[in-house]
Structures are given as structure tokens and as C-alpha cells.
C-alpha positions, 0 to 999 in steps of 0.5 A: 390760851383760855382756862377751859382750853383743852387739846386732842393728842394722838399717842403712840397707839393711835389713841385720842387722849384729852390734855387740858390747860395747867394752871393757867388762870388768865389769858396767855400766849403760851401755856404748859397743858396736861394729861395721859397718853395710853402709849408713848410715841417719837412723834405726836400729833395735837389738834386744837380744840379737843374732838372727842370724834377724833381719830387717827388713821395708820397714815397719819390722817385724823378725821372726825373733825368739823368746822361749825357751820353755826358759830358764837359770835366774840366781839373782836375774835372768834369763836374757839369751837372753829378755831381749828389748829394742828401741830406736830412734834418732829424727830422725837422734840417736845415743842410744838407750833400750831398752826391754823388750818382755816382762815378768818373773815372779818364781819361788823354790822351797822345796826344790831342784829340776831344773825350774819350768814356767810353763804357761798354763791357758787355752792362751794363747801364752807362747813361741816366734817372733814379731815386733816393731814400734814404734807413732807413739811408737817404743814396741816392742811383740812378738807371738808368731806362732801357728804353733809357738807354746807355753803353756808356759816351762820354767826350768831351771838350766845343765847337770844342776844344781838351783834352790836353794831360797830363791832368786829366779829371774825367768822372761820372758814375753810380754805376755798376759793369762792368762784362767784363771790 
């Protein structure tokens, strides 16, 4: 976990409540986060990073989530903005396993440069907003929404800088098959 990591819990009355990092000043493995709900529940459910778009349905389905189609290229990870996770607490317990609801691919260049674009050949969806949901088991899974959806994710370094050669950068993305490579 980073510092400036912060979560979105669904209390009890459906509500998007912000949780931030508590005093975590390093990067960690695990961490204690804090913040307020509006009303208490048995059960919580808890997407990484926090969405302010966020909200919960009375099935249990959140929308109001994307996947970046532009990402900020870190050297050697990705970038937290994409890293979409979700977890659930079960049966009133207080832990919580998150887990990633995209995929990553590996990407390096053999020369500097702006920009890597990961297009789809076929068409099929790779960013843009959708939802998530949990099956019988509490296994999030996330559909992209068809309507404003694109085939292609742009990897890009912070401000006007360049991808170093040699380097690894991790893209997330949606799981799909892409049909035509």
C-alpha cells in the first residue's frame, strides 16, 4: 500500500464513504485504513482505488467504475489509478482479501519513447466504465459497459517525459479474449 492510497466502502445505507491510509508512511503489504460510514452494516463491500463515481445498487452490483483508457506509465508496476480491486467481508467478519479484477501485461521498449498503445484487432472492449459484482462465492468479476467503451489502452509517462528503454511497464486490462491478437 502507498501513503495517498485511499478505498471506497459501501456501508449500510448503500453509501460511497471515503477510507484513507492511517499512518502508513512507507510502502507496506498491509495496512490499517480509516474513515466514517453514514450507517452500519453486517457486510461491507470495498473497491480499490477510491471512486467518488461510485455507487451501489440494492443487488449488490457497483457501477460508476472505469478503467483508464490513458495510463501512467511506473517503471516496473503499474499505474494505481487502473489497478482495480474489490473485496467483501463475509458473515459480519472484519477482514478483508482483495482481489484484482484486471489483468496486467507486460510491456518494455527497445528505444525511449512517448507513448505504448494496446489496441484490440478485433474490436473488442479494453477501457472505459463499467461495473463489478460478486458471484455465490464473493469473487468480484468487472464488466465494461458497451457505451463509450475503446479497444484501445494508451501507456504513457507523467508529464512530457519518455519510456525508458529496458524498462518494464505493466498495462491493466479487462478480462477478454482478444479473438484476433
Amino acid at each position: 500500500w502507498q501513503p495517498t492510497d485511499r478505498l471506497s466502502v459501501f456501508d449500510g445505507a448503500g453509501a460511497n464513504c471515503v477510507f484513507s491510509t492511517k499512518g502508513l508512511s512507507v510502502e507496506a503489504p498491509s495496512c490499517t485504513f480509516e474513515g466514517k460510514v453514514t450507517a452500519l452494516a453486517a457486510d461491507y463491500i470495498v473497491v480499490y482505488p477510491y471512486t467518488e463515481t461510485a455507487s451501489l445498487s440494492d443487488d449488490g452490483v457497483i457501477s460508476g467504475i472505469t478503467l483508464p483508457a490513458t495510463q501512467t506509465a511506473v517503471e516496473g508496476s503499474f499505474d494505481p489509478k487502473a489497478a482495480l480491486m474489490a473485496a467483501k467481508t463475509v458473515d459480519g467478519g472484519k477482514d478483508l482479501t482483495f482481489q484484482n479484477i484486471v489483468g496486467y501485461v507486460q510491456v518494455s521498449t527497445d528505444s525511449k519513447c512517448k507513448k505504448i498503445e494496446l489496441f484490440a484487432g478485433n474490436g473488442e472492449i479494453l477501457a472505459g466504465a463499467g461495473s463489478i459484482s460478486f458471484d455465490a462465492k464473493n469473487t468480484p468479476s468487472f464488466t465494461l459497459s458497451p457505451e463509450g467503451a475503446l479497444s484501445t489502452i494508451t501507456l504513457a509517462p507523467e508529464g512530457e517525459g519518455l519510456l525508458e528503454a529496458g524498462k518494464s511497464y505493466y498495462i491493466a486490462v479487462p478480462a477478454v479474449t482478444l479473438e484476433a491478437g
